[in-house]
N, C-alpha and C positions, 0 to 999 in steps of 0.2 A: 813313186812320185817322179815326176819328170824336173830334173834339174840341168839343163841347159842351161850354158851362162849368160846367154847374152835377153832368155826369154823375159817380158814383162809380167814384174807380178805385183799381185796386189796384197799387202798387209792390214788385216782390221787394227784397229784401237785397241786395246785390248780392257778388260772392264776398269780395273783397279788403279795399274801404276806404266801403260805399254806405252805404244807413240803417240807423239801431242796429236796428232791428224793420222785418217788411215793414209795410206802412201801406197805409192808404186812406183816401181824400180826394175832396173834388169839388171837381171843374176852380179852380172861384176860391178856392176857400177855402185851398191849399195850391200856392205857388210852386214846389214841386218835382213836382206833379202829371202831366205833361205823362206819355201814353202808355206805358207801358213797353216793354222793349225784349223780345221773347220768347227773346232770349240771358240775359237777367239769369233770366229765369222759369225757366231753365233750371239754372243755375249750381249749385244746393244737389245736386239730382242728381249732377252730373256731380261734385261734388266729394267724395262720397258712395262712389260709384264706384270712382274712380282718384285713390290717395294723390298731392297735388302738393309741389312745392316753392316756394320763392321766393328769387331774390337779385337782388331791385329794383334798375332803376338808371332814376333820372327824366333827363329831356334836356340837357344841359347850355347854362347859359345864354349867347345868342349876343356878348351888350353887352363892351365894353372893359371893364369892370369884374368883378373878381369879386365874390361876395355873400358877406357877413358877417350873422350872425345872434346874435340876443340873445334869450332869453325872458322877460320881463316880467309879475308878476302886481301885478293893479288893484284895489284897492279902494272903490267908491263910499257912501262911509259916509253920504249925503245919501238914498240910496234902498234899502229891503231887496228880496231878489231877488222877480220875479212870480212866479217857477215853485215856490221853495220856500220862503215868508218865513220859517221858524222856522230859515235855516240863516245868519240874517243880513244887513248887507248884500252888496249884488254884489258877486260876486269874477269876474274876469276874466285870462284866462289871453291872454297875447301875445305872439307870435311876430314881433319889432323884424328886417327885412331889411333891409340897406343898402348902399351902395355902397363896397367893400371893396378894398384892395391884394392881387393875385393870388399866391398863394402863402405867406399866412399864417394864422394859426388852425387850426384842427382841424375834420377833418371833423365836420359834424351832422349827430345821428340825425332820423329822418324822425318819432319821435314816443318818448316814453318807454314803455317797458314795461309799464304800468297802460293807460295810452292803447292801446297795440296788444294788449294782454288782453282790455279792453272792447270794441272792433272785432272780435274771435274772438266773444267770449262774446252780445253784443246784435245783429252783424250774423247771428249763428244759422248758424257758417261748421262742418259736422261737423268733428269733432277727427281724423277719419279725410283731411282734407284735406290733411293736412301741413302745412298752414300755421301757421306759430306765432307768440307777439312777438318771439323774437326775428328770425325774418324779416322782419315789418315795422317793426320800430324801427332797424334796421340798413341798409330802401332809402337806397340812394345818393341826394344831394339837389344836390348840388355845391355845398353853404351851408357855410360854416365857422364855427363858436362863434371869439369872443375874435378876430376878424381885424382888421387896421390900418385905419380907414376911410379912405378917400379925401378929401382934403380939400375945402371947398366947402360951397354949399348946395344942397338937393333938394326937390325937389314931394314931397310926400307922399303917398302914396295909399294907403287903408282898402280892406282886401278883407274880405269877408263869405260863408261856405260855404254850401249845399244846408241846408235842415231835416236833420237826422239825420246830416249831416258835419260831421266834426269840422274847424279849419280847418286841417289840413297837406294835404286835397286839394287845396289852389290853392297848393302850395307850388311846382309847376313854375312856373307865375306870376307868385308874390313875388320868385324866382330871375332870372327873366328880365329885369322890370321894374327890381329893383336892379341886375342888369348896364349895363342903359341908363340910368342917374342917376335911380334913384329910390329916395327911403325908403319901405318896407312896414310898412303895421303889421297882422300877419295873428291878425284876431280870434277867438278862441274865443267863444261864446254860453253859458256854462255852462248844464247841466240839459236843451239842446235837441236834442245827439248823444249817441253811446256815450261819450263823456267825455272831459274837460280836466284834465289834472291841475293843481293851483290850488297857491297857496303854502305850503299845511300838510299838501302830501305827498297829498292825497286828491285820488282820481281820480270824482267823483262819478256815475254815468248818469244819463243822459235818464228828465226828470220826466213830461214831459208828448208822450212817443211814445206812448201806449200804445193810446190811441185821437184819432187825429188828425181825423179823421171830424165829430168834434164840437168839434174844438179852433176858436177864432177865432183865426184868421190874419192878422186883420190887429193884434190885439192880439199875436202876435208881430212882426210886422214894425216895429208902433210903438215896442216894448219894446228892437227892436235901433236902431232908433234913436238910441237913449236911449243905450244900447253905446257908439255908433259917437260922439259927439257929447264923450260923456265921455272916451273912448279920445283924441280930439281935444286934447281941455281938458287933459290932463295930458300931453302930448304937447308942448302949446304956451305954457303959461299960465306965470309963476313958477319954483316950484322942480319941474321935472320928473321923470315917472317912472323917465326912461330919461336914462344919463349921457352918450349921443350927440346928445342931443335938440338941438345944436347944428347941428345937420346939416341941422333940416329949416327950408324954406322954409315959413311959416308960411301966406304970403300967398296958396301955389299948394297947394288939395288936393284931390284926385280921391277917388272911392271907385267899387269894383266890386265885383259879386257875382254867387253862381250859386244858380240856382232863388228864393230867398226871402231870401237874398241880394242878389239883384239888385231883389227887389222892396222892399227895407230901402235900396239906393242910392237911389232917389228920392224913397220915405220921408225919407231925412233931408237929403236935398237939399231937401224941401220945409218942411220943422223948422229947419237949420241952414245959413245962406247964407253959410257960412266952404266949405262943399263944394261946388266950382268947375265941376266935371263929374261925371257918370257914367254907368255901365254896367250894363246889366241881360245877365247871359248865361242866357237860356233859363228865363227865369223867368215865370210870372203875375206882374201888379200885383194887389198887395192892402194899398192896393185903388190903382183906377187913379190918378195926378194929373186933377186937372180945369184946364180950361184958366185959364193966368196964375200955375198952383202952380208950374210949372218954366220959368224962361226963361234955363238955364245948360245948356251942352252936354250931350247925353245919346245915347248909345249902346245900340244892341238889338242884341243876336250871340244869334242862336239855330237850334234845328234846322230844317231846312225845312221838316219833316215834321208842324211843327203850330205853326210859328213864323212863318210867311210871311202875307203881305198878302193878306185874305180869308178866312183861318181864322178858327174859331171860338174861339178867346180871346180875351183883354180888350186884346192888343197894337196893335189900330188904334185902338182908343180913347187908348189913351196916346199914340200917333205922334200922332194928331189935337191933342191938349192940350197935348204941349210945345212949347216958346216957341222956342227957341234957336237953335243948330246941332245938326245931328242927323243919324243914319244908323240904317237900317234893313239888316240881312244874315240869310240865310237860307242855310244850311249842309246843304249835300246828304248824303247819309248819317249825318250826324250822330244820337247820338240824345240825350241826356239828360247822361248822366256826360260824353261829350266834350270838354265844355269845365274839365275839371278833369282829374287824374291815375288816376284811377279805373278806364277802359278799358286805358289802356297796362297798366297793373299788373297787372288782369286778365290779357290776352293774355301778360305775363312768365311767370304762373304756369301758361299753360298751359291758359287757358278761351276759348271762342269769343268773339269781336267783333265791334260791328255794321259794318255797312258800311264805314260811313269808316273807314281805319284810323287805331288809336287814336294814331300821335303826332302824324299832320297834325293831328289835331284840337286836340293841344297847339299846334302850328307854328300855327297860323290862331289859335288863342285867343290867341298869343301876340304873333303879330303884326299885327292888327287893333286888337288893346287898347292894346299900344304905340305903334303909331299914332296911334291916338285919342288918349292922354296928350299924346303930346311936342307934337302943334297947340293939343290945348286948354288946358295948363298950360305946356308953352313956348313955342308961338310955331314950333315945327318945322313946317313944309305936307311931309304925304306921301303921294304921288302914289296909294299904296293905296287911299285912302280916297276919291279921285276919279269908281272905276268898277271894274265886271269887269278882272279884274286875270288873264292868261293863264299866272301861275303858280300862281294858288289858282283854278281852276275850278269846284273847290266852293262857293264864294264865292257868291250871290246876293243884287244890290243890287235890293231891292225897292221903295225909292224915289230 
């Protein structure tokens, strides 16, 4: 695949859960850029075609703990929003994961009804596809509303979606990681996907999809910074957001993300040096760190297929710059969506898949990322992270 950075490309919809609008973008200007898959190019067809259904079920998480879930909305009344000032200041919409006693609360929906309307309506999925909200507000998460938390403290980690994902794609993630002792705080970006429903009932969409082409990128990536840092502050500070906020270890927090996402992890690791480590999944830097901006662990999980040492994007320049402990992996079949729930949920409803199949891709997201936490913010050494590992063959450690 030709990955030149600066070239225009174009991204489908993808059927289920992808970007509010297809887009296009060049290579550096948009983290979620990376080649597209000519399965997703496909998807509007095929679901055009042949009426589908859906009755989602994400993976369940492997940790001693189950996951408990809170939704949390944020107010930053010190900054009005960039994408749409006349609407106020930021309002932030947050999805609180935590380490939970098995067998209480209620199941959670995988997204409210306005949220899974928006995903039909700006991911441009026909109505002739069968899919509806309430199929996708109703995928299985194995998260429970209102459950008894576990007692103790936890690392915190900040997750961060794809441009034009809303963040319950990385809900298998948030799932997984609070199974293994961690607090999530799974961020919405309001105005950047098909939409967040906020605390006055409104489900807003995406301000600033419509031509991404010309958008600067790294003034998003700055802006979620900005997000990520607040989300922090009220998380840790006084009187907190969230009435668990006892739970987290304030001293230890990670942050990960996918596409643009991932490139807002080291953004605000190089902003905010409360963020201990991070992870970039398959994303461009935008823009890269220059060297002595990151000297805290950082992590790169991406496709091989335009993600490996000697490609042409900005990712050897970032390996080159950071300071710390570090890994580089390169994901065989992988393509884009993989490292979030997007692929699987596809294949549920019945549309083609890239190569990798879609829930290794979750199982490898999931456990390379948890990996990485428990050495960097606990103190856990695991043996994964070592080397080629003969149970993840997809696996390629590129340095």
């Amino acid at each position: 695949m030709n990955t030149t950075p600066n070239r225009k490309r174009r991204i489908s919809a993808v059927a289920i859960l992808g970007l509010a609008a297809s887009v296009a973008a060049t290579g550096t200007g948009l983290a979620a850029t990376t080649p597209p898959s000519t399965v997703h190019a496909t998807v509007a067809t095929a679901a055009a075609a042949t009426p589908r259904s859906l009755q989602g079920t994400l993976p369940a998480p492997t940790g001693p703990h189950a996951a408990g879930e809170d939704v949390i909305h944020l107010t930053d009344a010190s900054r009005p929003d960039p994408w749409v000032p006349t609407s106020g200041p930021r309002q932030l919409t947050v999805t609180m994961v935590y380490p939970a006693v098995p067998g209480t609360g209620t199941p959670a929906p995988y997204m409210t009804l306005a949220e899974a309307a928006g995903h039909i309506q700006h991911g441009k999925i026909p109505a002739s596809s069968g899919i509806t909200p309430q199929n996708l507000s109703s995928v299985t998460t194995h998260a429970f509303d209102g459950a008894r938390p576990q007692s103790g403290k936890y690392p915190l980690v900040v997750l961060s979606p794809g441009f034009g994902d809303p963040r319950m794609v990385l809900t298998s993630l948030a799932t997984e990681l609070a199974s293994h002792g961690y607090v999530v705080a799974l961020v919405g970006h309001t105005y950047e996907d098909s939409g967040e429903t906020l605390a006055n009932g409104q489900t807003p969409p995406c301000a600033i999809c419509d031509d991404p082409a010309t958008l600067d990128f790294d003034a998003v990536t700055a802006s979620r910074a900005l997000d990520v840092s607040f989300v922090i502050d009220r998380l840790t500070h006084g009187n907190t957001a969230w009435p668990l906020a006892h739970l987290i270890d304030k001293h230890e927090i990670g942050m990960a993300g996918h596409s643009i996402g991932g490139a807002a992890a080291a953004a605000t690791m190089i902003t905010d040096p409360r963020v201990r480590a991070g992870v970039n999944m398959d994303g461009s830097f935008n823009p890269a760190p220059m060297p002595g901006q990151i000297d805290r662990p950082f992590l790169m999980l991406g496709a091989a297929a335009y993600h490996s040492a000697g490609g042409g994007d900005n990712w050897g320049q970032a390996w080159a710059a950071l300071g710390g402990y570090k890994k580089w992996l390169a994901v065989t079949g992988a393509n884009h969506p993989s490292f979030t729930d997007v692929d699987l949920l596809e294949e549920e409803a019945g549309f083609p898949t890239p190569p990798l199949d879609p829930e290794r891709g979750i199982v490898i997201t999931r456990e390379y990322v948890t990996a990485f936490f428990d050495r960097t913010l606990k103190g856990i050494h695991s043996p994964l992270l070592d080397g080629p590992s003969p149970n993840n063959p997809e696996v390629l450690f590129q340095y």
